[in-house]
PLY file of the C-alpha trace (Angstrom):
ply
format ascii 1.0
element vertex 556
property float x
property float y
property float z
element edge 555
property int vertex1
property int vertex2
end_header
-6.40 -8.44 15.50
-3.49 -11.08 15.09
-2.17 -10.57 11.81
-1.67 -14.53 10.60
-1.46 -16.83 7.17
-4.75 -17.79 7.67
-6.74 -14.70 6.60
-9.06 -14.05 9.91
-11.78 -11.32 10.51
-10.52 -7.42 11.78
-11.77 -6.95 14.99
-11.69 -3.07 16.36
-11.95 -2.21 19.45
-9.93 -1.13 22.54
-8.08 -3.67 24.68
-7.34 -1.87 27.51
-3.89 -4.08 28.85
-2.24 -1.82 26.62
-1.35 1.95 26.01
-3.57 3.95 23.61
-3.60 7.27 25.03
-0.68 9.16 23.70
1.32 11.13 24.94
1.38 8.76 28.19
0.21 10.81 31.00
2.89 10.93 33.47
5.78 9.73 31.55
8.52 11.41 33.52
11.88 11.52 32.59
13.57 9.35 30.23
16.02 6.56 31.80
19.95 7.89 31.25
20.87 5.13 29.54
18.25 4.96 27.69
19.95 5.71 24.14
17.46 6.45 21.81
18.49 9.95 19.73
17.27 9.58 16.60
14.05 7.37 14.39
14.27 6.78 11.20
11.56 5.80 9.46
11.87 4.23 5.80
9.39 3.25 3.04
11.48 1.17 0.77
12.04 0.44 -3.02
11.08 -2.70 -5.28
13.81 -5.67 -5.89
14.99 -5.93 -9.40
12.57 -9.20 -9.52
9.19 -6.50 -9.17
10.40 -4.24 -11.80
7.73 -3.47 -14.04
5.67 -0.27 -15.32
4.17 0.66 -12.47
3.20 4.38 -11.08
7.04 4.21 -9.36
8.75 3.70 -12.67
10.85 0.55 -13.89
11.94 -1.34 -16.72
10.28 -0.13 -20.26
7.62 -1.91 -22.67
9.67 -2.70 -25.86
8.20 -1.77 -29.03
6.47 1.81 -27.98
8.30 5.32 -28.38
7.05 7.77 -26.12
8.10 6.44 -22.58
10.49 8.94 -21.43
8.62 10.17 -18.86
8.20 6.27 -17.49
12.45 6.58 -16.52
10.98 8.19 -13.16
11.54 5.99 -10.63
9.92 7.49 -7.60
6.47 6.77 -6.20
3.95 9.89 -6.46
2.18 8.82 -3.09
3.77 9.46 0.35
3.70 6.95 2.85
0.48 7.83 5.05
1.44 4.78 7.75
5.08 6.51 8.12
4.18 10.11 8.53
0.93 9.41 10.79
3.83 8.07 13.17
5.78 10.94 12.96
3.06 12.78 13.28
2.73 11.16 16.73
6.16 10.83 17.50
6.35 15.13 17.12
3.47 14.96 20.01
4.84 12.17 22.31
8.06 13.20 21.64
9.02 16.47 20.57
13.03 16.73 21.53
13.29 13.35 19.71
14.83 13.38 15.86
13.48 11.43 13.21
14.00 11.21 9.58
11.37 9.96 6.84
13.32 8.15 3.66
11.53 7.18 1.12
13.92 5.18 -1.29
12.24 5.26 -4.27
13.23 8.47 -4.20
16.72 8.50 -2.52
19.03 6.29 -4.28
21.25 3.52 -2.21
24.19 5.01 -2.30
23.14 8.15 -1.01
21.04 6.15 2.35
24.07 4.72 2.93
26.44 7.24 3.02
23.99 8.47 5.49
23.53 5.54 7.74
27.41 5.68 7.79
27.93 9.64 9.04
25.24 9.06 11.92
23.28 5.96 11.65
19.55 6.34 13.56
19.00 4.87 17.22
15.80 3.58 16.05
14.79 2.02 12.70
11.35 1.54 11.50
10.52 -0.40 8.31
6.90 -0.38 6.14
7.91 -3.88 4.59
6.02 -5.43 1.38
6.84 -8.43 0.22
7.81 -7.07 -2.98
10.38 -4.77 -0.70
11.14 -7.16 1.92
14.61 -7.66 0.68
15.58 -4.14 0.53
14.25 -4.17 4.29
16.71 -6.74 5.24
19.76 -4.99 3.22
18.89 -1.37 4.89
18.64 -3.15 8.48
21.71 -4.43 7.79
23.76 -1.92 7.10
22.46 -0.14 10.36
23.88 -2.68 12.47
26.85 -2.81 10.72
27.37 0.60 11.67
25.51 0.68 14.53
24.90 -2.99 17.19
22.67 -1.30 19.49
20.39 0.12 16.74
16.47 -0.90 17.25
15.35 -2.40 14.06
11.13 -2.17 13.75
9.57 -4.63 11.06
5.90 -3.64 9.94
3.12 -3.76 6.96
1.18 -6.87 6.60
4.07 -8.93 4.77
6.26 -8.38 8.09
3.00 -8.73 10.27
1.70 -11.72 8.76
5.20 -13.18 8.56
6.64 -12.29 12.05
7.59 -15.43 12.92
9.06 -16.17 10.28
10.92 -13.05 10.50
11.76 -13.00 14.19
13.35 -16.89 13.26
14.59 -16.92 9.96
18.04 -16.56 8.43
17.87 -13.04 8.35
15.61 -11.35 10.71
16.99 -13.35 13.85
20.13 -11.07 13.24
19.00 -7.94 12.17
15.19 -7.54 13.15
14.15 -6.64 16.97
10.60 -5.97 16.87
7.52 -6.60 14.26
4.52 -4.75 14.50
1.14 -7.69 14.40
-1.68 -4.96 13.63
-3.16 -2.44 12.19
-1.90 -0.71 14.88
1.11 1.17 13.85
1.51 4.60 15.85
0.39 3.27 19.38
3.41 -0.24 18.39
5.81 2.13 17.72
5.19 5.11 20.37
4.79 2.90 22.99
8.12 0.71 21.90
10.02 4.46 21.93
8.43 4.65 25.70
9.69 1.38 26.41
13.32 1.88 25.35
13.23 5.33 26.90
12.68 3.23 30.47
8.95 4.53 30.68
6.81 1.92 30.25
6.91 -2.06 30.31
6.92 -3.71 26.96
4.12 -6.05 27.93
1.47 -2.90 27.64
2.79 -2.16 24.03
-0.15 -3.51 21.77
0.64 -5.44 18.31
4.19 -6.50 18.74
5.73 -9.33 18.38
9.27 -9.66 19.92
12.03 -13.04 20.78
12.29 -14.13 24.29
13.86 -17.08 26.26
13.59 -18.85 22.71
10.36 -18.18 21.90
8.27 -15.86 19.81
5.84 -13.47 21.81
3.28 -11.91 20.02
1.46 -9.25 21.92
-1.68 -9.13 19.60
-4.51 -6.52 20.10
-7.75 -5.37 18.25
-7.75 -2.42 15.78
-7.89 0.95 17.62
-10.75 3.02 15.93
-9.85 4.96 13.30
-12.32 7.52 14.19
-9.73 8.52 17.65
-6.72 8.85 15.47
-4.40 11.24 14.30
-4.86 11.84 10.66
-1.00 12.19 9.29
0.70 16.13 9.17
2.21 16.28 6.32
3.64 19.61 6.80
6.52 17.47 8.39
7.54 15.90 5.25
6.97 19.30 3.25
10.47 19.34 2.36
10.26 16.04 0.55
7.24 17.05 -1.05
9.00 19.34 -2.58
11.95 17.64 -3.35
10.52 14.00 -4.70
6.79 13.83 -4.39
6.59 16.80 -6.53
8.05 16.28 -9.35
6.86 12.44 -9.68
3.68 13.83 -9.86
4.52 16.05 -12.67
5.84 13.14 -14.44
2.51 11.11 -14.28
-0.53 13.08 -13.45
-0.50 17.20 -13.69
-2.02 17.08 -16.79
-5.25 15.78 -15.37
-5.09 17.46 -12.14
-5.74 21.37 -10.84
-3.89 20.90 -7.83
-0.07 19.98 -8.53
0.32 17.54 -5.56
-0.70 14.54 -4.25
-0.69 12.77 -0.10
-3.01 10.15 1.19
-5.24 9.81 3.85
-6.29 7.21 5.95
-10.23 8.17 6.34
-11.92 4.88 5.73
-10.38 1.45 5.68
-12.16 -2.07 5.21
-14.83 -3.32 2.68
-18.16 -4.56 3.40
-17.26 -8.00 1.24
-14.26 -8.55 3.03
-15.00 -8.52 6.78
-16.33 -12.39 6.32
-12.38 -13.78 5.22
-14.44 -16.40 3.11
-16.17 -13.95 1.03
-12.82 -11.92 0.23
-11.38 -11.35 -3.52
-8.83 -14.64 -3.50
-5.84 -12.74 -4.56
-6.65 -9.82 -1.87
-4.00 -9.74 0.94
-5.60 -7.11 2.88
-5.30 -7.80 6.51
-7.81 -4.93 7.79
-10.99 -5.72 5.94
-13.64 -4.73 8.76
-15.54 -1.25 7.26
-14.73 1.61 9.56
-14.32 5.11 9.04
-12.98 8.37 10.44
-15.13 10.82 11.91
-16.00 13.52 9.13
-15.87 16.77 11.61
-12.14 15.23 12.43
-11.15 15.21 8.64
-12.38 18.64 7.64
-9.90 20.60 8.87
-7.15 18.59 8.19
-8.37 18.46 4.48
-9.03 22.04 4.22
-5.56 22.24 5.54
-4.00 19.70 3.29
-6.03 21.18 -0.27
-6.06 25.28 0.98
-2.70 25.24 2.69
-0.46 22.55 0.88
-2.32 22.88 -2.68
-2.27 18.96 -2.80
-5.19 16.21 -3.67
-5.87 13.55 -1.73
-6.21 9.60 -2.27
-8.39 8.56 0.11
-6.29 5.72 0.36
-9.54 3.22 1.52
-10.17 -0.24 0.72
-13.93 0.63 -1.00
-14.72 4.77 -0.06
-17.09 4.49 -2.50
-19.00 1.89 -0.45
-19.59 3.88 2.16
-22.75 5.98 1.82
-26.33 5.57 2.88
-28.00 4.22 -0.70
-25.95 1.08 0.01
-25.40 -2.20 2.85
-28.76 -1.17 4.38
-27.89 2.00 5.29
-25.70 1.33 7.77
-22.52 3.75 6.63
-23.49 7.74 6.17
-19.58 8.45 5.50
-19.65 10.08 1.95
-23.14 11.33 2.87
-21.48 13.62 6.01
-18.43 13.71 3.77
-20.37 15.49 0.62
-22.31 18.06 2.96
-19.42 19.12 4.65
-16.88 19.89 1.99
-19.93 21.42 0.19
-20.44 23.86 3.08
-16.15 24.73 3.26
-15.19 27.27 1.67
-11.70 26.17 1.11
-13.29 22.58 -0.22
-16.34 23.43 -1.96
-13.84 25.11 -4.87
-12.21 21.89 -5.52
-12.56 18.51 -6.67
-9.37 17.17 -5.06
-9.99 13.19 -4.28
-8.65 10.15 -5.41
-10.80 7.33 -4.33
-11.45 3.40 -4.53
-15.02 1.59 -5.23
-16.26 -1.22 -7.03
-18.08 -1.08 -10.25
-21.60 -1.12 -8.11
-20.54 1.04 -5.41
-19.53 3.95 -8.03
-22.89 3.62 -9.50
-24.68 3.97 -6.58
-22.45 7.12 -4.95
-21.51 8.82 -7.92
-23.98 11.55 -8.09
-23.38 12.55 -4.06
-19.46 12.30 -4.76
-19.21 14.43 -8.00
-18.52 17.41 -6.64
-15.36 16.56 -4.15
-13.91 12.99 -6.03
-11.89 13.86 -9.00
-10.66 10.50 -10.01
-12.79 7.13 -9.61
-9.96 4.10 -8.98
-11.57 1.17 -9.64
-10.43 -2.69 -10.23
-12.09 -3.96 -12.91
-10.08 -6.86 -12.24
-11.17 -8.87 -16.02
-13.82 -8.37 -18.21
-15.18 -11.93 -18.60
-17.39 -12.75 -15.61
-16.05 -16.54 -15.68
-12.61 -15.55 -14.81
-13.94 -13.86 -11.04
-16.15 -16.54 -10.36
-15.55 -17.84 -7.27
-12.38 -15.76 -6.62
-13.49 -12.36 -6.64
-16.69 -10.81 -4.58
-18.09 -9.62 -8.10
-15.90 -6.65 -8.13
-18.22 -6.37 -12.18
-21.21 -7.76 -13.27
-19.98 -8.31 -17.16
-18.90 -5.70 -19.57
-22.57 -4.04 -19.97
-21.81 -3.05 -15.97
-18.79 -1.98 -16.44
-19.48 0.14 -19.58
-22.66 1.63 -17.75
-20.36 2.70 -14.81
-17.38 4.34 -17.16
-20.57 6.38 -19.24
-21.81 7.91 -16.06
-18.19 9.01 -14.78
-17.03 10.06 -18.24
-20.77 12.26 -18.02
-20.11 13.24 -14.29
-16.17 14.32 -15.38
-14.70 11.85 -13.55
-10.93 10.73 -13.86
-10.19 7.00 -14.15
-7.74 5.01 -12.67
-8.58 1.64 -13.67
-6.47 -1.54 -12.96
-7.18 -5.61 -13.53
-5.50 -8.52 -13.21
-4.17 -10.98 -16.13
-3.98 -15.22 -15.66
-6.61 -15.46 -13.39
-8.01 -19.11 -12.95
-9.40 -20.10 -15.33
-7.35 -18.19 -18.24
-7.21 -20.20 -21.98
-5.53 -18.56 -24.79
-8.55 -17.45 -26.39
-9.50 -15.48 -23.33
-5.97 -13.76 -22.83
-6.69 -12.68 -26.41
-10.17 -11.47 -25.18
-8.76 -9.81 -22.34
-6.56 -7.85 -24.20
-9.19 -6.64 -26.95
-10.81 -5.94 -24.39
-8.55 -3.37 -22.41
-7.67 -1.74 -25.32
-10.86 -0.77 -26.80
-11.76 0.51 -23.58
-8.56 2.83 -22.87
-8.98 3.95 -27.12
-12.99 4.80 -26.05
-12.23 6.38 -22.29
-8.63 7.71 -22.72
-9.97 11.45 -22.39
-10.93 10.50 -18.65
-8.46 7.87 -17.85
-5.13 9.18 -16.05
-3.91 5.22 -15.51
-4.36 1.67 -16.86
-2.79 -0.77 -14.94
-2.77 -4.52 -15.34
-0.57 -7.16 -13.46
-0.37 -11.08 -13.19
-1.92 -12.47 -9.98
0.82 -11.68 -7.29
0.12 -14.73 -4.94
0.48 -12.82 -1.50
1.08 -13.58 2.41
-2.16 -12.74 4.12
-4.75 -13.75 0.59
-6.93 -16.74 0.24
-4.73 -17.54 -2.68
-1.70 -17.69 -1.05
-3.29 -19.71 2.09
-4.77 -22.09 -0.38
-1.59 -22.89 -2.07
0.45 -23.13 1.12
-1.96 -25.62 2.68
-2.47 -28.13 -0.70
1.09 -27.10 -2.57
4.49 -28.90 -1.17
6.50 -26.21 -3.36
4.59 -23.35 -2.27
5.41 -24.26 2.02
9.24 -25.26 0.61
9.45 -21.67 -0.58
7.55 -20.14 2.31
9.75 -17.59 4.74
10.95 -14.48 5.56
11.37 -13.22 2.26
8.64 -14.84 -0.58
10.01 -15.92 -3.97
6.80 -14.05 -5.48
7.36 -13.78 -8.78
8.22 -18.16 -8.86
5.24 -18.23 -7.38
2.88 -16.38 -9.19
4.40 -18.43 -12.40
3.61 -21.43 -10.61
0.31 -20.47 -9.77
-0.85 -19.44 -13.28
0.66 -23.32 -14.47
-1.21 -24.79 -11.89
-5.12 -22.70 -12.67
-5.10 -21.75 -15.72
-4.07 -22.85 -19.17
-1.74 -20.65 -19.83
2.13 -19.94 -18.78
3.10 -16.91 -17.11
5.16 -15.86 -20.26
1.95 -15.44 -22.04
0.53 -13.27 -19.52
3.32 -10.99 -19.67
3.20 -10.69 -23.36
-0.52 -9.91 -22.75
0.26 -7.15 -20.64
2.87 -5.58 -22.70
0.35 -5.96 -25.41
-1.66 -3.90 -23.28
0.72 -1.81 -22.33
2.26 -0.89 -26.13
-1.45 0.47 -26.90
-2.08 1.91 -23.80
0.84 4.18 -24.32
0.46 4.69 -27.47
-3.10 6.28 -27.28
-1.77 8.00 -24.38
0.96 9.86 -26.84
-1.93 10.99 -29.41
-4.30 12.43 -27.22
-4.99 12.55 -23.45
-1.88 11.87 -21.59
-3.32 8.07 -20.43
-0.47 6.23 -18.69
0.09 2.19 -18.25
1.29 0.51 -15.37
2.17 -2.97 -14.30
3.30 -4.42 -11.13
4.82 -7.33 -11.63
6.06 -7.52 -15.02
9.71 -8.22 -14.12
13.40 -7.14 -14.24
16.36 -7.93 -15.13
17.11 -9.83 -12.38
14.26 -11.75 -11.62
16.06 -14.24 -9.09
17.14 -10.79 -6.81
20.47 -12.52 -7.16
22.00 -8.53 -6.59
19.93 -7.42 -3.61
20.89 -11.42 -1.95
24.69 -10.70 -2.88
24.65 -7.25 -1.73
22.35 -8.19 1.70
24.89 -11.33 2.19
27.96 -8.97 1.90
27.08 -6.58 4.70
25.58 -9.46 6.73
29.37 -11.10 6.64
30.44 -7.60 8.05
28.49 -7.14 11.22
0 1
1 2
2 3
3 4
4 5
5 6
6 7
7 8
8 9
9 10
10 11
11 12
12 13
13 14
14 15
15 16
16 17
17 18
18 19
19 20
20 21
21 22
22 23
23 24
24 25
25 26
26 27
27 28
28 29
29 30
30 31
31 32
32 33
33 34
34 35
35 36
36 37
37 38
38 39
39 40
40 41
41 42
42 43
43 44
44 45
45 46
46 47
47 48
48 49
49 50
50 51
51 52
52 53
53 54
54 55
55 56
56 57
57 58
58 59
59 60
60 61
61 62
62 63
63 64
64 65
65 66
66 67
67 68
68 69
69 70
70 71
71 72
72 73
73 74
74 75
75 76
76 77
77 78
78 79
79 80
80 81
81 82
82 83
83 84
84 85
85 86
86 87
87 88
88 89
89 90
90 91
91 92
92 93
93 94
94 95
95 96
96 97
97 98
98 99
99 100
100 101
101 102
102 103
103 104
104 105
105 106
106 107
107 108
108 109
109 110
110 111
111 112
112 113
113 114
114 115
115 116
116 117
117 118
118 119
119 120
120 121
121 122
122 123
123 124
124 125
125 126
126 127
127 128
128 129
129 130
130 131
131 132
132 133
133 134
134 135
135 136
136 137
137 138
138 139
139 140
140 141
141 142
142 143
143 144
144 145
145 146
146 147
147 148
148 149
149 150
150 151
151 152
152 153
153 154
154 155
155 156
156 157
157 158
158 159
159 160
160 161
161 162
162 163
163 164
164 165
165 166
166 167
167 168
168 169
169 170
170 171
171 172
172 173
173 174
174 175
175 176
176 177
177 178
178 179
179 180
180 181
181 182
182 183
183 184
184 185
185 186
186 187
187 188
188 189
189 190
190 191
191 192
192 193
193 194
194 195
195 196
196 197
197 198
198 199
199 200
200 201
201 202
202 203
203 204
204 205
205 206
206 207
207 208
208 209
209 210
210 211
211 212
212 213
213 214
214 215
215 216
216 217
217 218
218 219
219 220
220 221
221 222
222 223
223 224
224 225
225 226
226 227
227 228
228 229
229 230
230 231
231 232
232 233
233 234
234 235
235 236
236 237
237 238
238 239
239 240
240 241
241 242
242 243
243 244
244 245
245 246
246 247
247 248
248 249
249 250
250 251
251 252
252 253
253 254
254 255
255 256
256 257
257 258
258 259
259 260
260 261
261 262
262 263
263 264
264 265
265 266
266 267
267 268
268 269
269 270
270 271
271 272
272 273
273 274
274 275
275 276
276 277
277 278
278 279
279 280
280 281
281 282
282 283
283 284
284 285
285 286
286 287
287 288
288 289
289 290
290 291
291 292
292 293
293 294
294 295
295 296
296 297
297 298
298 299
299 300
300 301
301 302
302 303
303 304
304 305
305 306
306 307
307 308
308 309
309 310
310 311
311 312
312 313
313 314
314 315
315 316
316 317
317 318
318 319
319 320
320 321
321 322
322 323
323 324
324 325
325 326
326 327
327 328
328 329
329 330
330 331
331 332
332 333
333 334
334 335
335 336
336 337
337 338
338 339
339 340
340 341
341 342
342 343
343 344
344 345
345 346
346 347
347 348
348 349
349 350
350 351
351 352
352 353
353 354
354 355
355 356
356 357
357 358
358 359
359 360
360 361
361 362
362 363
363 364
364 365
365 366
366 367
367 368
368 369
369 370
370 371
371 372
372 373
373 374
374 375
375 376
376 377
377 378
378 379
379 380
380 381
381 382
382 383
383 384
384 385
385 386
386 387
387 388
388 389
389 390
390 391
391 392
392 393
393 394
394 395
395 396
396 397
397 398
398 399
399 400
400 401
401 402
402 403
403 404
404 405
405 406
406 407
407 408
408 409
409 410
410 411
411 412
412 413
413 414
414 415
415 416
416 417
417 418
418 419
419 420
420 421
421 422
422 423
423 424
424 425
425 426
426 427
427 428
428 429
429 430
430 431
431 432
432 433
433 434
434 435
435 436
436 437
437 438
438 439
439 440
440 441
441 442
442 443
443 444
444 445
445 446
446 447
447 448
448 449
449 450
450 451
451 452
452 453
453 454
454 455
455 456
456 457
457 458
458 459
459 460
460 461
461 462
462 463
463 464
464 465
465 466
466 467
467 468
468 469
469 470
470 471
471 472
472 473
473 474
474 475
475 476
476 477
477 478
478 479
479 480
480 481
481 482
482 483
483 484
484 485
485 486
486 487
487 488
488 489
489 490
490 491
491 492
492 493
493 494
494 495
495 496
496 497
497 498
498 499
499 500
500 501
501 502
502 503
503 504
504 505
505 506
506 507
507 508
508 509
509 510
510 511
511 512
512 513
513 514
514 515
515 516
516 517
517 518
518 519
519 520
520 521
521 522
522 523
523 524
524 525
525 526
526 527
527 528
528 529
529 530
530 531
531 532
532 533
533 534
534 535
535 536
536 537
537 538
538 539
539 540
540 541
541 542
542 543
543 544
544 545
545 546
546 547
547 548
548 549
549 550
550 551
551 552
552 553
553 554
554 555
């Protein structure tokens, strides 16, 4: 697929112009001059402008003791895009470094004290929008230190936007390459073989690249997931260890056997969301299109990950749960294969060890078959008034009887909960912000034995969602602010002014609302967390991250 504004179908498939088997047979040797010593591959923190409660940490809820454990800042989850390309880059490759950085984890000062003693060859970036700035700023402090360094864009906010980024104030300087698809390991293996001298950039699929001028984009359909690599994450055991770890500790041991967590990419894609006129408004998902792994493939490798490295899993699919036989006509046996063989391993069969996504119907159709390898149900609720998702959501809940039908059977079945929903959707009146709230917090006070998160945010209005395409097509502000790095935050306030009959300022105070009770439950009984993503920082203009990216830019 061509990743683009205008939200388009997945398409998956093999498009044989380009490389896909890997390692490429008959390589040969490297060209002399080739240069390339060292990847680096970085997954990147939030600007002062996201700050909020979320899972990585942030700025605290005023008016609540009891946070102290919410001064982590570093993300539990590793970054399955980044290690399934080092876990190809260790086969292709083998004599070639690489580093993984996660800098949620590894403060500034310390990356670039690295970048300085021996800055990488090759650079490859999972951008956000919400960490598109901090993209820009590590970029360019690489070729400060280092001209000929290979900078590598990718993620659907760089994908969607790599025009934009190829052209635009800052990624004409410091970005070489932007990866178009969901195609990450075969863009960036076959970019290595191409700066190596071994293979001619026009067979490298999903890249997008300047030349004589112009932008070339080099788009390609999504390479089944079922013939991948699933990531080894015995190569980033060390930061495990070190980061991953301990985050967890902070925010989940207490509802978990195993004291880990990775994710997996076994499923991706949602039945609602292969039409891009039937998708949730405010989802920015670029590959919708339901596809799976194959289940004899993912055995070992989960026996491997839960028996060897002691760690859970999040299934980290658009709608797992959608994906067995009772539902869409039959048509997906996933879980089904899924529940029958971890029943049968005897490394598996001892362990409840999954974190997975589904909608409120989906659960109650594949709870039963799951209940015995899912520990924790993550499901967006999304709101609890049914007028608030009509006509923007794909009816994610059917009204609160649904939803409390759904949390009775996993509460009976011992699932875990992570439950998130979104605040100032259009729509949203005063009196329903207050109903919101009520809302949320009688249901964390009734389920807070079973949930492990609450998490509500205001609508971020993505590259890539309906909402965002909408806006950019009707709203002169919204294409005056459109570029290589998205004023979300203005946007979402100008959104929720524009849909609903509230200000953005209410929402928030809704959410910390939320957020005060969530945590306070959580400190009586139950260790129930709250999150938020886009609450805001101190610095909700980024003016420090645009000062500090300006800085090194004036240095290069």
């Amino acid at each position: 697929m061509e990743m683009e504004l205008k939200p388009a179908e997945e398409i998956v498939g093999v498009d044989t112009r380009y490389l896909w088997t890997l390692p490429l047979p008959g390589a040969g040797s490297p060209a002399a001059d080739a240069g390339v010593g060292s990847v680096w591959y970085f997954a990147l923190p939030l600007t002062s402008a996201h700050r909020g409660g979320h899972s990585g940490g942030g700025a605290l809820i005023p008016g609540v003791d009891g946070q102290e454990r919410y001064r982590n800042e570093g993300t539990v989850y590793p970054h399955a895009g980044l290690v399934e390309m080092i876990t190809y880059q260790r086969r292709c490759f083998p004599e070639l470094a690489w580093r993984y950085v996660d800098m949620s984890h590894v403060p500034w000062a310390e990356v670039r004290a690295a970048i300085e003693a021996d800055p990488p060859d090759v650079a490859a970036f999972s951008v956000y929008t919400s960490t598109a700035l901090w993209a820009f700023i590590v970029a360019a402090e690489i070729k400060r230190v280092n001209p000929k360094a290979v900078v590598v864009f990718g993620n659907d906010h760089a994908g969607i936007l790599h025009r934009e980024v190829l052209t635009g104030m800052y990624g004409s300087r410091l970005v070489d390459f932007v990866s178009t698809g969901n195609n990450g390991p075969f863009t960036m293996m076959g970019l290595l073989y191409t700066l190596r001298g071994q293979l001619d950039l026009a067979r490298v699929p999903s890249v997008a690249y300047r030349r004589g001028g112009q932008v070339v984009n080099q788009g390609a359909p999504t390479y089944p997931i079922d013939r991948r690599l699933l990531p080894d994450y015995r190569l980033i055991e060390r930061e495990l260890e070190r980061h991953y770890d301990k985050a967890f500790e902070v925010w989940y041991a207490q509802h978990y056997t195993l004291k880990r967590m990775v994710t997996m990419p076994l499923d991706g894609g949602c039945t609602w969301g292969k039409r891009p006129g039937r998708r949730c408004k405010h989802c920015s998902i670029q590959g919708l299109t339901p596809k799976t792994t194959r289940v004899a493939t993912a055995i070992p490798v989960l026996e491997d990950v839960v028996g060897g490295l002691g760690a859970n899993v999040y299934a980290a699919g658009d709608s797992t749960l959608g994906f067995s036989r009772e539902q869409w006509s039959g048509e997906i046996g996933f879980l089904d294969e899924l529940a029958e063989a971890c029943a049968a391993s005897p490394v598996l069969r001892r362990h409840r060890f999954m974190l997975a996504y589904g909608l409120v119907f989906e659960f109650l159709q594949s709870a039963e078959l799951c209940k015995d390898f899912i520990r924790t149900w993550n499901v967006g609720l999304e709101a609890f008034d049914p007028k608030l998702l009509k006509g923007d959501s794909k009816g994610i809940n059917k009204g609160p009887d649904r939803v409390h039908e759904a949390l009775e059977l996993a509460q009976s079945l011992d699932y875990k909960l992570y439950i998130s929903g979104i605040m100032g959707l259009p729509g949203t009146t005063l009196a329903l912000l207050r109903s919101e709230v009520d809302n949320w917090l009688a249901m964390a006070e009734t389920y807070r034995d079973s949930i492990t998160t609450v998490s509500v945010a205001a609508p971020g209005v993505i590259p890539g969602s309906r909402m965002y395409w909408d806006s950019y097509r009707s709203h002169p502000g919204m294409r005056s602010a459109h570029g290589e790095i998205i004023p979300a935050r203005r946007l979402t306030e100008q959104y929720i002014r524009e849909n609903t009959e509230v200000e953005l300022a209410d929402v928030e105070a809704a959410i910390a609302e939320v957020g005060r009770g969530v945590i306070a439950l959580g400190e009586e009984r139950g260790h129930m967390k709250f999150g938020g993503y886009m609450l805001g920082g101190a610095d909700e203009d980024e003016a420090a991250e645009r000062r500090l990216l300006d800085d090194i830019c004036n240095r290069i």
